[in-house]
C-alpha positions as CSV (number, residue, x, y, z in Angstrom):
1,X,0.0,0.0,0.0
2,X,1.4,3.7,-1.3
3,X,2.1,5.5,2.2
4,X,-0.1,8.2,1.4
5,X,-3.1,5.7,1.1
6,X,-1.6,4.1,4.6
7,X,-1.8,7.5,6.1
8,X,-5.1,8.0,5.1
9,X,-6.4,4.7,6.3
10,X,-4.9,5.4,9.6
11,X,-6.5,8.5,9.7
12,X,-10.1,7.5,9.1
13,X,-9.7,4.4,11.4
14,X,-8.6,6.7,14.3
15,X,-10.5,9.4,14.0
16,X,-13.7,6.9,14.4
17,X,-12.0,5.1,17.1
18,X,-12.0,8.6,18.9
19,X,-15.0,9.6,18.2
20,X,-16.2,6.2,19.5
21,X,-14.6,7.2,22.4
22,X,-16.1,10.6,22.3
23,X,-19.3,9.9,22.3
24,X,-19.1,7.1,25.0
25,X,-17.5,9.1,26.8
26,X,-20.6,11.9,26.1
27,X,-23.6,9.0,27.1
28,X,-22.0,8.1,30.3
29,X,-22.0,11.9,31.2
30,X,-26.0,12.0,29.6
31,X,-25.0,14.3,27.4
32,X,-28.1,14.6,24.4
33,X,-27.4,14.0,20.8
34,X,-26.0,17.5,20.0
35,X,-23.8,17.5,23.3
36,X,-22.7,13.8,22.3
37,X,-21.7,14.9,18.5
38,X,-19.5,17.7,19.7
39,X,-17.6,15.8,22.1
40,X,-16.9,13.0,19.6
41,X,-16.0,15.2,16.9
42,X,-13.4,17.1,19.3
43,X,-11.8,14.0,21.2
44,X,-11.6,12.7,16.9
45,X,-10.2,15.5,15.6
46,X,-9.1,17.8,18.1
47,X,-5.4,16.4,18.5
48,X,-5.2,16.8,14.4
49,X,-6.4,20.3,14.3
50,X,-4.0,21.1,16.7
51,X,-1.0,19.6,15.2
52,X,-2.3,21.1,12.2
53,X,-2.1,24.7,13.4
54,X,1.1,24.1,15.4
55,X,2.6,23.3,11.7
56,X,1.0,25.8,10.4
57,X,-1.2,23.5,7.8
58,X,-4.6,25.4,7.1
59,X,-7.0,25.0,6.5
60,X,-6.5,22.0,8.9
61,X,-7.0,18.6,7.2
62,X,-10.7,17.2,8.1
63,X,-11.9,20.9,6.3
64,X,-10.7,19.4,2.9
65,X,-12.5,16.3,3.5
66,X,-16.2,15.6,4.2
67,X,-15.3,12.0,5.3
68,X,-13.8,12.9,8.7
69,X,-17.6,14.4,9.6
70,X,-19.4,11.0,7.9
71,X,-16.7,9.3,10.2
72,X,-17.9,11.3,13.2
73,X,-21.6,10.3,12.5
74,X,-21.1,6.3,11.9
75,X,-19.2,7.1,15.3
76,X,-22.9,8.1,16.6
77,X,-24.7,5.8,14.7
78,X,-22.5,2.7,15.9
79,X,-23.2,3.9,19.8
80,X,-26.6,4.4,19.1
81,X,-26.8,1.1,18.1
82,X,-24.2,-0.6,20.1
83,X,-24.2,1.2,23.3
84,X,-26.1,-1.4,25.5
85,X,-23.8,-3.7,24.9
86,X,-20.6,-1.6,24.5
87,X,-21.6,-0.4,28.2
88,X,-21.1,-3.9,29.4
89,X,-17.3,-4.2,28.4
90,X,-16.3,-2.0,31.4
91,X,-12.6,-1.0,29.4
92,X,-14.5,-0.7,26.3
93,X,-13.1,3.8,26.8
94,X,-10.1,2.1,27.6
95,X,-9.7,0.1,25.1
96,X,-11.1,2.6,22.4
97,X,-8.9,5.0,23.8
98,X,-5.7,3.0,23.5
99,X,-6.2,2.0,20.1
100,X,-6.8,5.8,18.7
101,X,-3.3,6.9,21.0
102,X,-1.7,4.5,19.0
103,X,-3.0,5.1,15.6
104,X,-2.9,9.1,15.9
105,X,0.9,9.1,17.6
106,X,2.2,7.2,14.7
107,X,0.1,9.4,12.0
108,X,1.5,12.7,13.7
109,X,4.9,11.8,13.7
110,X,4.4,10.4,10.1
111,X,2.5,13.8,9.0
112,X,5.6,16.0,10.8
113,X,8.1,13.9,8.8
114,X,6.6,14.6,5.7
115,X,6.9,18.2,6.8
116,X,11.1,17.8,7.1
117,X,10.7,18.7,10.8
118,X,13.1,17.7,12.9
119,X,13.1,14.5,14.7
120,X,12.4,15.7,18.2
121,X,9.4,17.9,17.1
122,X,8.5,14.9,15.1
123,X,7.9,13.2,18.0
124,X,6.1,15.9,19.9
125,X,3.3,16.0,17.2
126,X,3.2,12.8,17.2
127,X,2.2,13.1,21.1
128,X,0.4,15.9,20.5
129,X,-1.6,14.4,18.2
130,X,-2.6,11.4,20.1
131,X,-3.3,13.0,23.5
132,X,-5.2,16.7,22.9
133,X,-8.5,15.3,21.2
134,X,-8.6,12.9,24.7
135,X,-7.5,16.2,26.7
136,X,-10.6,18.4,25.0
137,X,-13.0,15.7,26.2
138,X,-12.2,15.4,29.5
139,X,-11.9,18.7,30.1
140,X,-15.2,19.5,28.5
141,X,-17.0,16.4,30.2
142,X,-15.5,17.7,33.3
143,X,-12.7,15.1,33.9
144,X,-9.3,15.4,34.8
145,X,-7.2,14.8,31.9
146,X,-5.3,11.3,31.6
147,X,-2.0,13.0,30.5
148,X,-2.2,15.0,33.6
149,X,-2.5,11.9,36.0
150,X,0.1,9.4,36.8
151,X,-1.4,6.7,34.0
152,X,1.0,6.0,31.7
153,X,-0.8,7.7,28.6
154,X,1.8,10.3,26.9
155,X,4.7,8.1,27.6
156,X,2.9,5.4,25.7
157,X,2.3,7.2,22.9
158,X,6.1,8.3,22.5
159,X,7.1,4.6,22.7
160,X,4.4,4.3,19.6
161,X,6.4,6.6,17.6
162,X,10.2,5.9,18.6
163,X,9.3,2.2,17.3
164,X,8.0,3.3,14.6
165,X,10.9,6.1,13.1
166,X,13.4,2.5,14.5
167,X,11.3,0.3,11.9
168,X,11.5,3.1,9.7
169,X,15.7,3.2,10.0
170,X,15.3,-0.9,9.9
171,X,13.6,-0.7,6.7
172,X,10.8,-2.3,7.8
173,X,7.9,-1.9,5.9
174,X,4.7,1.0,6.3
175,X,2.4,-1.1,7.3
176,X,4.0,-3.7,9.7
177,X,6.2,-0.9,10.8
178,X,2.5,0.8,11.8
179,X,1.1,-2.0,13.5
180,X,3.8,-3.5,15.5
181,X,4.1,0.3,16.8
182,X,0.3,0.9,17.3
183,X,0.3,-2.8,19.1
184,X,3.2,-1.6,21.4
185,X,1.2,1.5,22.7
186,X,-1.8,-0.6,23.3
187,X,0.1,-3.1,25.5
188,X,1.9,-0.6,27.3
189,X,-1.4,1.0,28.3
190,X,-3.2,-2.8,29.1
191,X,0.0,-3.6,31.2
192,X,-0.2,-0.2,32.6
193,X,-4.0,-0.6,33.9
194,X,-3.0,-4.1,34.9
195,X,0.0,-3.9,36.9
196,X,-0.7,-0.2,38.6
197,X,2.1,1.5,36.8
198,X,2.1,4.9,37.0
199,X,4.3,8.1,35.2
200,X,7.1,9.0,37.4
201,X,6.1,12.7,39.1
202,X,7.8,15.2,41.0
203,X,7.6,15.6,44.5
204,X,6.2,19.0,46.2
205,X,7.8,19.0,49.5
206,X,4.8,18.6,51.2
207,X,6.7,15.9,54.0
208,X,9.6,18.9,54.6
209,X,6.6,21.5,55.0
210,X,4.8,19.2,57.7
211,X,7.9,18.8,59.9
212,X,8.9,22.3,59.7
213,X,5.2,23.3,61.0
């Protein structure tokens, strides 16, 4: 497959995964249809439009294409349908979630290569990509943000793209190179959830201030 149809592909499939996400995300908070929509359309494309601006690519890329808001609305249409028994898998977020890190971390850092940028702000985007459209929803669902707890969530989705510019240097090929790095995110996250591990953090000094009181 040409990379650019790869890309693509990648794009559509996370974009609904996220919206998926979204809009879960939305009915668990009994959001109504028009409250649901917006909230899957951000989580799908808000990490894009903001690597989009940060690159300075604008009109950002779902405005060129009608598919990203068809994707948005099978992303409804599927809950709508679905939802009962999507609400019994209690990691189906997770799970959604996970997936659309990997997929959009690796399409970021693809999209800033294309660019020429630099590897490090490759990477970046890549991140950046992944995590904001997840960031927008909670925030707007009234959540704290994964990437601002100690889940491993960012960190995952830089492993997803170092693999990936490796198998790139390696030679592998687009598409296993995309899969074996989306695949890695994903069990980083499931062994994450599993095991309790947790992004390292800084301490505050809170212990030194007690004593001193």
């Amino acid at each position: 497959m040409p990379l650019e149809d790869l890309i693509y592909v990648l794009d559509l499939l996370g974009t609904l995964v996220f919206a998926i996400s979204g809009v879960i995300a939305a009915v668990e908070q009994k959001f109504d249809l028009v409250g649901a929509f917006i909230i899957g359309f951000v989580t799908a494309l808000g990490g894009g439009t903001t690597r989009d601006l940060l690159m300075g690519a604008t009109p950002v890329a779902w405005m060129h294409n009608l598919d990203y808001l068809l994707i948005v609305s099978l992303a409804m249409i599927l809950c709508y349908l679905f939802y009962p028994r999507l609400s019994k898998i209690r990691r189906s977020l997770f799970i959604f979630d996970s997936i659309g890190l990997g997929l959009f971390s690796i399409l970021g850092f693809q999209k800033a290569l294309i660019a020429e940028l630099d590897i490090p702000i490759a990477l970046i985007l890549g991140i950046v990509s992944a995590v904001f459209g997840g960031v927008i929803r909670d925030v707007l669902t009234n959540q704290v943000p994964l990437i601002f707890r100690k889940e491993i969530y960012a960190l995952a989705a830089l492993a997803g793209a170092v693999l990936y510019w490796l198998g790139g240097l390696l030679g592998l090929s687009a598409g296993i190179d995309a899969v074996v790095s989306i695949s890695l995110v994903v069990l980083i996250r499931s062994l994450a959830v599993a095991r309790g591990w947790q992004s390292p953090f800084l301490p505050l000094g809170s212990n030194s201030n007690s004593k001193e009181d």
